[in-house]
C-alpha positions as CSV (number, residue, x, y, z in Angstrom):
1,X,0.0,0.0,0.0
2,X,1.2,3.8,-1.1
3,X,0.6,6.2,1.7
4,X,-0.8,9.7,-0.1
5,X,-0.9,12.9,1.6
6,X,-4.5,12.9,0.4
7,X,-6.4,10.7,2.9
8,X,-9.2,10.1,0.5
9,X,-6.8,8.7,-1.9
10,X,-5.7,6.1,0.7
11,X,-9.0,5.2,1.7
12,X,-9.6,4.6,-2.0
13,X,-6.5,2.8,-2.3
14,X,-7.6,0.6,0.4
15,X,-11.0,-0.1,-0.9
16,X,-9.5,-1.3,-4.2
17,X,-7.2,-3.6,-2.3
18,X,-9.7,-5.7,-0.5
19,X,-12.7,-5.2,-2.1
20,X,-11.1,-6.7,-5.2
21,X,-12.7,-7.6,-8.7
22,X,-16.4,-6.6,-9.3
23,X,-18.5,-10.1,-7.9
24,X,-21.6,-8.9,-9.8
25,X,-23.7,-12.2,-11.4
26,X,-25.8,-12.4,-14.3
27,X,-28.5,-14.6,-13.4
28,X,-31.0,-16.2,-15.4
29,X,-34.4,-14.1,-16.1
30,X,-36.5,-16.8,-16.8
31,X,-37.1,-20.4,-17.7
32,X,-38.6,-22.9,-20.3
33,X,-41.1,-25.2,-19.1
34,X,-42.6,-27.8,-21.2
35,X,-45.6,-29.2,-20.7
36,X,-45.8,-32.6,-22.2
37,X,-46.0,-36.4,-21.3
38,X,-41.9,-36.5,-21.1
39,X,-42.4,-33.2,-17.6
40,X,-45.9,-35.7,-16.2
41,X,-48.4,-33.5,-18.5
42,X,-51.0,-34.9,-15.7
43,X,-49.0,-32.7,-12.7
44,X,-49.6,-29.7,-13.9
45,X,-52.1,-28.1,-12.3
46,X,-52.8,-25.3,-9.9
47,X,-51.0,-26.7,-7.1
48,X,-48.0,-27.6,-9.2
49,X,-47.6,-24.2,-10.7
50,X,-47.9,-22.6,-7.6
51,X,-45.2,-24.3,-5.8
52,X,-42.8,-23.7,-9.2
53,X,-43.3,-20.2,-8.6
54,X,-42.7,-19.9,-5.5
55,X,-39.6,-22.0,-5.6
56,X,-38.4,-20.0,-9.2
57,X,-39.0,-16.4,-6.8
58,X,-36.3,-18.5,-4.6
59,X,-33.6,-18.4,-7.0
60,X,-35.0,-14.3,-8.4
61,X,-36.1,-15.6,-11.4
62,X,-39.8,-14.1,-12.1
63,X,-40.6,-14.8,-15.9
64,X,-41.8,-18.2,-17.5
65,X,-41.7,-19.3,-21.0
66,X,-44.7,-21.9,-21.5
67,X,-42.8,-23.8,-24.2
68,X,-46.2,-24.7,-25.9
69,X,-49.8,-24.1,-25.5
70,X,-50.4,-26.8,-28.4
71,X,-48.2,-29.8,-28.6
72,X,-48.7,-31.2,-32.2
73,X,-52.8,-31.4,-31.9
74,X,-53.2,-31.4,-28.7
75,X,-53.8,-28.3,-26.5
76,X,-53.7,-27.9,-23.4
77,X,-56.3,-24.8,-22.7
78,X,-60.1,-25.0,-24.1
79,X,-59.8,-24.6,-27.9
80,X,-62.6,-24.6,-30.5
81,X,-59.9,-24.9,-34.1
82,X,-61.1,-27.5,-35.6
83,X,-58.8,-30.3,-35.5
84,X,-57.4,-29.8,-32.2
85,X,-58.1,-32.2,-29.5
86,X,-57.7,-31.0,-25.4
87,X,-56.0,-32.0,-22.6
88,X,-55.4,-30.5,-19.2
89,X,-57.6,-27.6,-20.2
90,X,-56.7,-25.5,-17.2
91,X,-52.9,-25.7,-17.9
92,X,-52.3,-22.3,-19.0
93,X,-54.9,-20.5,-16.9
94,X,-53.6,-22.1,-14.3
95,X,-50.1,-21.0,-14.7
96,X,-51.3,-17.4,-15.2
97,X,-53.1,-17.3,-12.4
98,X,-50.2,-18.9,-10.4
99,X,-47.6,-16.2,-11.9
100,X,-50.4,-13.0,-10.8
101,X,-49.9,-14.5,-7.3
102,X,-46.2,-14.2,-7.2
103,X,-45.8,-10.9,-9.8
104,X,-44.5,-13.2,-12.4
105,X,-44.6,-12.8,-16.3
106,X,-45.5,-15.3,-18.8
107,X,-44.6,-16.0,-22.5
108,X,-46.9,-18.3,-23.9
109,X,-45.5,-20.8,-26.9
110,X,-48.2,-21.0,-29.7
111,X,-48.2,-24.8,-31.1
112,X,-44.7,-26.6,-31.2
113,X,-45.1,-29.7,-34.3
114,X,-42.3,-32.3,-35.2
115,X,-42.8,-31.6,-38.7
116,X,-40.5,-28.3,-38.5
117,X,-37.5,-30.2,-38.4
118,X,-38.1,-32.0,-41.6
119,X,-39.8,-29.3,-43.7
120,X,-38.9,-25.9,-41.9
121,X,-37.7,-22.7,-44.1
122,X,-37.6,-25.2,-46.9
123,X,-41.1,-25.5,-48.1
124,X,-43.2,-22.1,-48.7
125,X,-46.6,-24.3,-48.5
126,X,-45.8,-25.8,-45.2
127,X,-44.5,-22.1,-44.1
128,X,-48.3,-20.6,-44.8
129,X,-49.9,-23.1,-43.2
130,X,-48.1,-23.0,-40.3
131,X,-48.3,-19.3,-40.4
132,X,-52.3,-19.8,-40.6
133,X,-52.2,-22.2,-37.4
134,X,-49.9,-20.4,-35.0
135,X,-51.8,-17.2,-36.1
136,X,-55.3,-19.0,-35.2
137,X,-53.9,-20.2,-31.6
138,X,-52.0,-16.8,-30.9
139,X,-55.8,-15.2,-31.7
140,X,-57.6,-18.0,-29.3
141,X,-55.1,-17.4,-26.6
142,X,-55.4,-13.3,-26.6
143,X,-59.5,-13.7,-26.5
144,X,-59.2,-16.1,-23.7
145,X,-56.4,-14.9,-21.5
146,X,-55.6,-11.4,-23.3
147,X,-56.8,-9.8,-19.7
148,X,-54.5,-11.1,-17.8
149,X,-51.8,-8.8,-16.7
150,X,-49.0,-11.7,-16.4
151,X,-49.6,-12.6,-20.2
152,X,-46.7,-10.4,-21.5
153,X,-46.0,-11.9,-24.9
154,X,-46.2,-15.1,-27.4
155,X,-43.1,-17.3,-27.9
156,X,-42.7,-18.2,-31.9
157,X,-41.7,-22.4,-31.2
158,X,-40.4,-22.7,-34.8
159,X,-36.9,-23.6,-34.1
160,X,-35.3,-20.8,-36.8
161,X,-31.6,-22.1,-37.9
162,X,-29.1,-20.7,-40.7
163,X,-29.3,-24.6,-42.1
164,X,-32.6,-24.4,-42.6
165,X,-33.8,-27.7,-41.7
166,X,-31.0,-30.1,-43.1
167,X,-31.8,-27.9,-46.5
168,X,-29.3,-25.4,-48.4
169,X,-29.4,-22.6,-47.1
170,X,-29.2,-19.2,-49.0
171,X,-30.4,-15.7,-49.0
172,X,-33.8,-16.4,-50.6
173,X,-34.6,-19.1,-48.4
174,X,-34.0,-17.0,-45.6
175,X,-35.8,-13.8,-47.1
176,X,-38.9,-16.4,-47.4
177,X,-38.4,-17.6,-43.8
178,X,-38.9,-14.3,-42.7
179,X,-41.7,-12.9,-44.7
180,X,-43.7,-15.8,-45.1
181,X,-43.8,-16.7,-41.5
182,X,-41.7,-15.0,-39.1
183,X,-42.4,-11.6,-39.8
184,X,-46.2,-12.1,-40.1
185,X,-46.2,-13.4,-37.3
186,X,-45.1,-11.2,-35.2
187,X,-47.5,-8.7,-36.6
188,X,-49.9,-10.6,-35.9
189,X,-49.1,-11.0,-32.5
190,X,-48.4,-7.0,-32.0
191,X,-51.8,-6.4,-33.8
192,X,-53.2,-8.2,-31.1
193,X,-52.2,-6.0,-28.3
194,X,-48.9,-4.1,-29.3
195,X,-47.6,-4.4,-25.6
196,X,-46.8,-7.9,-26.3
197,X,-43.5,-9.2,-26.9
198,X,-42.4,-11.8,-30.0
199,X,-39.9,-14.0,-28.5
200,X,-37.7,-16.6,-30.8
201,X,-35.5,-18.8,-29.4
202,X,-33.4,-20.2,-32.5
203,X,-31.6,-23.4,-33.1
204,X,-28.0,-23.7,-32.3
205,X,-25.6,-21.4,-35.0
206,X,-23.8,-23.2,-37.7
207,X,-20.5,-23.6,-36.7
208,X,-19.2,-24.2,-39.9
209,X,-19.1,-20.8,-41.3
210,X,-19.2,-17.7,-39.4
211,X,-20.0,-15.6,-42.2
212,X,-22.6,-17.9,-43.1
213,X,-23.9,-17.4,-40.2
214,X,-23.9,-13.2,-40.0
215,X,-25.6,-13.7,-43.5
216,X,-28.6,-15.4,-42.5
217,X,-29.1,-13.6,-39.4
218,X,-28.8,-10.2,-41.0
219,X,-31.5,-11.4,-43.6
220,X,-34.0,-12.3,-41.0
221,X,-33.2,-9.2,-38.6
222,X,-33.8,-6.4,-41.4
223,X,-36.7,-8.7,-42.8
224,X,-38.5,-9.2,-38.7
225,X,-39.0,-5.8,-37.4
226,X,-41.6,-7.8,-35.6
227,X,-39.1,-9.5,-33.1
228,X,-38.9,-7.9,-29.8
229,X,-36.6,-10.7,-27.8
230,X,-34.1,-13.3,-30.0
231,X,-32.6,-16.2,-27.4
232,X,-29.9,-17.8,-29.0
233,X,-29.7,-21.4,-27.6
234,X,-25.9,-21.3,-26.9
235,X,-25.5,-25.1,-28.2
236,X,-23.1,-25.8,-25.2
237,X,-25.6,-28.5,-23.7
238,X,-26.2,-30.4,-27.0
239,X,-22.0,-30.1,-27.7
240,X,-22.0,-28.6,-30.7
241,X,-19.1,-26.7,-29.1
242,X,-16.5,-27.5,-26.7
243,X,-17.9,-25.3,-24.2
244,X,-19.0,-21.9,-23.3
245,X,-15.5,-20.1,-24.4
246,X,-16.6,-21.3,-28.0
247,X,-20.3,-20.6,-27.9
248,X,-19.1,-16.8,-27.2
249,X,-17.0,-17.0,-31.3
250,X,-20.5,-16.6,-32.1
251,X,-22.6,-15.1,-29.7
252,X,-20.5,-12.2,-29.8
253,X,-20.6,-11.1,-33.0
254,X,-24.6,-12.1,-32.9
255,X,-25.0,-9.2,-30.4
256,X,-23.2,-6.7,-32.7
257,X,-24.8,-7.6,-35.7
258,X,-28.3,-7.3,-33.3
259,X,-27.4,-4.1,-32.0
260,X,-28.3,-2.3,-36.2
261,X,-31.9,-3.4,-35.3
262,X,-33.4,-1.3,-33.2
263,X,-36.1,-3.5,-32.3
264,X,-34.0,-6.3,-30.5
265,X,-31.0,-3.9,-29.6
266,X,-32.0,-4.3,-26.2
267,X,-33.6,-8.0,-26.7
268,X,-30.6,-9.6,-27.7
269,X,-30.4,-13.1,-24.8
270,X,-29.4,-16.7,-24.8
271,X,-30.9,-19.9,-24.2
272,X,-28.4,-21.7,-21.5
273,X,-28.7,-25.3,-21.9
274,X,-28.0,-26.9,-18.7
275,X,-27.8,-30.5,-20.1
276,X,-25.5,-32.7,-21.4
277,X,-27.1,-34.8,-24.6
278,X,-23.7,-37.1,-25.4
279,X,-24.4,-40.1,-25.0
280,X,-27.4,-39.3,-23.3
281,X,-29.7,-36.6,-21.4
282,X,-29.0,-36.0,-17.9
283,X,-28.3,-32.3,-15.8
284,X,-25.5,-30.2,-16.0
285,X,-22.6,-29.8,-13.6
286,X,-23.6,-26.6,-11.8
287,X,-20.0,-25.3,-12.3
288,X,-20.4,-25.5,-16.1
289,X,-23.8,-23.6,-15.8
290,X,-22.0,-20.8,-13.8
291,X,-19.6,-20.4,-16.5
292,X,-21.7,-20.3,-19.5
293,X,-24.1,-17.1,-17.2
294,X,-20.7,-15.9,-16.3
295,X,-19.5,-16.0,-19.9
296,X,-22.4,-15.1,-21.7
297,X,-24.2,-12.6,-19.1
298,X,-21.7,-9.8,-20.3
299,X,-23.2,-9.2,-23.8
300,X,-26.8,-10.2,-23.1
301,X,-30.0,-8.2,-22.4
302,X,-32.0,-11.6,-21.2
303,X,-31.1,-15.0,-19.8
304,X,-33.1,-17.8,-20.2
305,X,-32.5,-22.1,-19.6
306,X,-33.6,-25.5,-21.2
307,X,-36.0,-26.6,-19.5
308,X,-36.4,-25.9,-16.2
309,X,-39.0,-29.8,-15.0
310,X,-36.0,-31.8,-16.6
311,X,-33.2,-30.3,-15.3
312,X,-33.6,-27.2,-12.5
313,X,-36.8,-28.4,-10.4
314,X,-35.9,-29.4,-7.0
315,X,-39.1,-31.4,-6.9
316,X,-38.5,-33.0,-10.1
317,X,-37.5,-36.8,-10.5
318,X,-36.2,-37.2,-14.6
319,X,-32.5,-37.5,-13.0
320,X,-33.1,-38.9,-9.1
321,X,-31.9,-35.8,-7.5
322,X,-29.8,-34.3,-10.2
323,X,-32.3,-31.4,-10.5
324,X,-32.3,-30.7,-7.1
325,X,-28.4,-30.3,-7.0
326,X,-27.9,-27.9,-9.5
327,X,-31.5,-26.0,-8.0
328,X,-29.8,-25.8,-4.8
329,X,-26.1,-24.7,-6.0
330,X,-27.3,-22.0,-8.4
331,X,-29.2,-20.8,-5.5
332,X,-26.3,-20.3,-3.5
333,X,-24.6,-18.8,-6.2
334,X,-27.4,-16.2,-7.5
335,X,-28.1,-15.7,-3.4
336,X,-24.5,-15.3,-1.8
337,X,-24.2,-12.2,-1.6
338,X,-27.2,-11.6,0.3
């Protein structure tokens, strides 16, 4: 330590001594839940969303993303489309109403179909029509639960990726991706009630070719004013990478390119996987999870995870008590400081 005649410089000098590096954390904003067969459709009721609140408030994280309203034809809130079977009508009135209760917000996925990863940006027919059905569900969903206060926004499932589906990917194909479905879409959605937000959450980057990648992306940006939040799934749980460092070769130029769009200059996020998929499914190490946050926190507006009943619940049983562990050590290390 350097004694100043200037006593406020050595109390200055003092603080930087032992307070050290900024510990700030970027912690996660929200999470993906799914509602299907795989999460025990059959739990999710009133008494099960309540208690995920109230443990997600635990660990500050006050925004859901209901992965999908419609699972392939099967809905899970009281629809008349024709077509369109039901099951576990109260699903998503019962996660609003769980999410008022503990000042939460919810982004509701419109209808999430297999089909998307065989046909996708590919096939301008299959684009229309699945324009016409997540347009129809968005509509049903705004007339049934448009007055609730927690319902902040509609999450686009469609998967959007610069290979388009397993098909060559080129300018037009992404010009046709974004004004034959996504941008629509979104206008849709903003027509609606233009407080809500259009949230994508795209398909791991090609990590093949960066400028590729840049391509695509600046394609769909300039030709998606609609898109208000863009969560780039950072690919690190399905290894497409070697780990977060690499995920950020991408991500980082991602967020500059999004920054020329004023619409998502402030929604630019990530989708933190916190899974391993090789050689099969099972729950992150939580020092791993830190990292990517750590990592990827930095240059982001918005944080979310994949998917919170498989891999975060503390209740949850997919893994034995996998779930719980990395529940309890992220909440020690999004709580520490308090």
């Amino acid at each position: 330590i350097v004694f100043h005649r200037d006593q406020m410089y050595l109390r200055i000098l003092l603080f930087l001594v032992f307070a050290g590096p900024s510990s700030a954390r970027y912690l996660l904003d929200s999470v993906f839940i799914s509602v299907d067969s795989a999460t025990g459709a059959s739990t999710w009721n009133s008494t099960r969303w309540e208690q995920t609140f109230s443990d997600l408030a635990a660990i500050k994280v006050h925004n859901v993303i209901l992965a999908n309203a419609v699972t392939e034809k099967t809905a899970h809130y009281p629809t008349k489309i024709p077509g369109l079977s039901v099951q576990l009508a109260t699903t998503v009135i019962d996660c609003l109403t769980a999410a008022e209760k503990h000042g939460a917000s919810v982004y509701i996925g419109v209808i999430l179909r297999d089909e998307w990863f065989k046909v996708g940006a590919t096939n301008i027919t299959y684009l229309k029509q699945l324009l016409d059905i997540s347009n129809q569900v968005a509509t049903e969903l705004h007339e049934l639960y448009g007055n609730h206060r927690t319902f902040r926004g509609m999450y686009n499932t469609a998967e959007v990726w610069s290979t388009c589906c397993f098909g060559p990917c080129n300018s037009t194909l992404s010009h046709r991706l974004a004004t034959t479905f996504l941008e629509p879409f979104g206008a849709h959605v903003h027509s609606l009630n233009p407080l809500y937000k259009h949230v994508i959450a795209p398909f791991y980057i090609n990590t093949t070719s960066l400028d590729h990648e840049m391509a695509f992306w600046k394609t769909i940006f300039a030709n998606t004013p609609s898109l208000d939040l863009v969560l780039f799934q950072d690919g690190v749980g399905v290894q497409h990478v070697t780990g977060p460092h690499q995920a950020m070769d991408y991500l980082r130029p991602l967020q500059k390119l999004a920054t020329q769009y004023p619409n998502i200059v402030n929604g630019f996020g990530t989708d933190v996987e916190i899974f391993i998929k090789h050689p099969h499914y099972k729950v992150a190490p939580s020092a791993r999870v830190e990292e990517q946050l750590t990592l990827e926190g930095p240059i982001t507006s918005y944080r979310t995870c994949w998917e919170y009943s498989h891999y975060l619940d503390p209740r949850g049983t997919d893994y034995g008590n996998q779930s719980k562990r990395l529940y309890d050590d992220y909440k020690k290390w999004c709580c520490s400081d308090e």
